[in-house]
C-alpha positions, 0 to 999 in steps of 0.5 A: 500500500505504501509503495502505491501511494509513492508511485502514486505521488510520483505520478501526480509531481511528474505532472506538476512538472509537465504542466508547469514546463509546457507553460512556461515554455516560452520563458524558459525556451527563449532564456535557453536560446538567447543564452546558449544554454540549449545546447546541453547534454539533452540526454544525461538530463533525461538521466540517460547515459553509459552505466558506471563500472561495477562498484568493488566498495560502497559507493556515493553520489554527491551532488553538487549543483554548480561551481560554489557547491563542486568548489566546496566539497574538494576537502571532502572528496579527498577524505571520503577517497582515503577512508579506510575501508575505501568509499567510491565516490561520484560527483552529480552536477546540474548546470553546464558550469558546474559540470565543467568545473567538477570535470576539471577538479575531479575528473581524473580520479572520480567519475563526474555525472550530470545531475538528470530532470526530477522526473520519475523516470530520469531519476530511476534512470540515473538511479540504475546507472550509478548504483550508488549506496548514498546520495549526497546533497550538498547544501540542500538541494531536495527534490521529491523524486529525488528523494523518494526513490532513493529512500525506496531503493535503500539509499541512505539520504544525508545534507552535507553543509547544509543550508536553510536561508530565510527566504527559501524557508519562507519558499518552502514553508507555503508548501510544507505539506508537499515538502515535509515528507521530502525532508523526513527522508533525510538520513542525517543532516549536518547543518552549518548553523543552529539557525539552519538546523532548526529550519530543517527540523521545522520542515520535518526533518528529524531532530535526532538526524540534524547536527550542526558540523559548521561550513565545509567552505572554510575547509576547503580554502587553501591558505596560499599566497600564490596561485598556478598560472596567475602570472600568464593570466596576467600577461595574457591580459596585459595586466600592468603588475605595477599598477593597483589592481582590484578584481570583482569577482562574481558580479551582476550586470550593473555593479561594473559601473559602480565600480568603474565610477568608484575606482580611483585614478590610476586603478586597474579593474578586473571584472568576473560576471557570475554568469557567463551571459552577463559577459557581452553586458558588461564588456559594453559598459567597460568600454575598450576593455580587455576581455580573456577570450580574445586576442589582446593585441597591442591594446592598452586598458584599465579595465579587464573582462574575464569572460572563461569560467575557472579562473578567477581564484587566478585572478583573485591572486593578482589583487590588491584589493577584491570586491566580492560581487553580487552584494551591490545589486539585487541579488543576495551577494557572492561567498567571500572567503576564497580571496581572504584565504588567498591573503587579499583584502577584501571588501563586501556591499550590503547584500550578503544574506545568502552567506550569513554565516561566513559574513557573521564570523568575518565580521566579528573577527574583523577579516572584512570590511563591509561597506554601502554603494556611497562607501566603495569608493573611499574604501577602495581609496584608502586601502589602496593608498595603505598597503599595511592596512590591507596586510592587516585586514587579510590577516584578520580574515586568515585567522578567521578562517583558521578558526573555524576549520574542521567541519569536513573531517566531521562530514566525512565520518557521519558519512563513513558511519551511516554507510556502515 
């Protein structure tokens, strides 16, 4: 009976999903055409694709939906790789950047997926295809397909760095009898606040399953002071190394102009857009810019396009200052600790609610500066003129960061233990 009344649900979300995507066809259908984004791997969204190879241990799937996610899970990837007894590990992502980056970070060794459509019959697919013992979620990432047939094929369920913001529980909240049983399927939950613990709970995941184990985010940040291939990122650019620089990375179209009218004389700008369709946007703004993609020719500029996805921890170490992007705009900010973690004073606007977490530690051990859009520009001008005050700002936030390490090794036994 129990078994019906899940093909049942099943079915009844499968036409949610249909109806929904034939309505808004047009909207999605000519998002995907402009931006380029229909040309995808149509058939692993479907889940289809070469089963994996028999597995000789246990096996899990993490999924990590896109670049932030498959950037935090390295540390996790290589401990659950030297568990003793071994665990197999694949990693799942859904958008065409988060493919590419997992394929790049762990293609090599690990076996990378795309994350398929929630349809029940691509998740079964999919499913069949990986054989895996766990499913992973990074973050969050809940799906009712997902879930459901996972739990009924015997996969242990577990949230990893888990994630509730305010306004995604507010979202799922108008839907909590959709969503509870979503999260009652859940294994464990490591959660990287007490805040976001109690929002699992309240949507019905069960509290003796929700843990707090911190931010994976702050583990997977290497310390370093240099990075691999920034010096020919910069001649590539014609960078002029003897000139300040700030790198915004991450942006949203309209923040390059506040920050070209805030950069002070003499600067240089190099501009990372979060999405590569803002890329044509803002080479227009930035007039005359210098964008990665293109030859560079003899051409000299203040302002640089880094219109590639991969490299801006690359261009991060180049800065003298980084202005994290997105928290400007109307969006809900960028993560701020890889360029801290790189020893660059870093600078941050009002919208960061999606990081509350690392804003909260940040700030309290004064590892960062906050600033509104009328504040950027005297910031930016008085670090820039003051190379010890730089130096002491990013110290500040490598302790902060230091401090607050170890969530990953947690992860990985909860892990480890569950597939006992």
């Amino acid at each position: 009976m129990k078994g019906m009344i899940s093909v049942l649900l099943a079915w009844c979300m499968d036409a949610c999903y249909f109806i929904g995507a034939v309505l808004l066809s047009p909207v999605w259908l000519t998002r995907m055409l402009r931006t380029g984004k229909i040309r995808t791997d149509w058939r692993a969204r479907f889940g289809m694709g070469q089963a994996l190879s028999a597995k000789r241990c246990s096996r899990v799937v993490l999924y990590a939906v896109s670049v932030g996610e498959t950037n935090a899970i390295r540390g996790l990837v290589a401990e659950l790789s030297a568990s003793t007894p071994p665990v197999e590990v694949v990693i799942a992502a859904q958008t065409d950047t988060g493919f590419r980056r997992a394929t790049e970070l762990y293609g090599a060794q690990h076996a990378v997926v795309r994350w398929p459509f929630d349809f029940s019959c691509c998740m079964r697919r999919f499913y069949t295809r990986v054989n895996a013992d766990a499913l992973v979620l990074v973050e969050l990432e809940l799906w009712p397909n997902a879930t459901s047939i996972a739990a009924r094929r015997g996969m242990k369920i577990i949230v990893v760095n888990g994630r509730l913001s305010a306004r995604s529980f507010r979202r799922y909240c108008r839907v909590s009898a959709m969503v509870r049983p979503m999260f009652a399927r859940v294994a464990q939950v490591l959660a990287q606040t007490q805040e976001y613990a109690t929002r699992f709970v309240a949507l019905g995941a069960a509290q003796d399953r929700v843990v707090v184990s911190g931010t994976m985010k702050w583990d997977s940040v290497a310390l370093e002071n240099s990075v691999a291939g920034a010096d020919a990122l910069a001649l590539a650019l014609g960078i002029d190394r003897t000139r300040p620089l700030v790198v915004a990375g991450s942006t949203e179209p309209g923040e390059e102009l506040l920050l070209r009218n805030a950069l002070p004389r003499g600067t240089q700008l190099l501009i990372a857009p979060r999405k590569p369709e803002w890329f044509d946007g803002v080479a227009r703004n930035l007039e005359g810019c210098v964008r990665r993609s293109q030859p560079q020719g003899q051409r000299a500029s203040d302002f640089y396009l880094l219109d590639t996805i991969g490299e801006l921890r690359m261009a991060y170490s180049l800065a003298d200052v980084v202005v994290i992007g997105r928290s400007f705009g109307v969006l809900h900010g960028s993560d701020p600790i890889e360029p801290i973690g790189l020893g660059k004073a870093t600078v941050i606007g009002p919208r960061a609610g999606d990081f509350k977490e690392s804003m909260d530690a940040l700030l309290e051990g004064q590892g960062i500066e906050q600033v509104t859009h009328e504040a950027l520009a005297v910031t930016l001008s008085r670090l820039l003129g003051d190379r010890a005050a730089r130096s002491a700002l990013a110290a500040r936030g490598r302790a902060v960061i230091e401090s607050k390490q170890g969530a990953t090794r947690m992860t990985a036994e909860a892990i480890r233990a569950l597939l006992r």
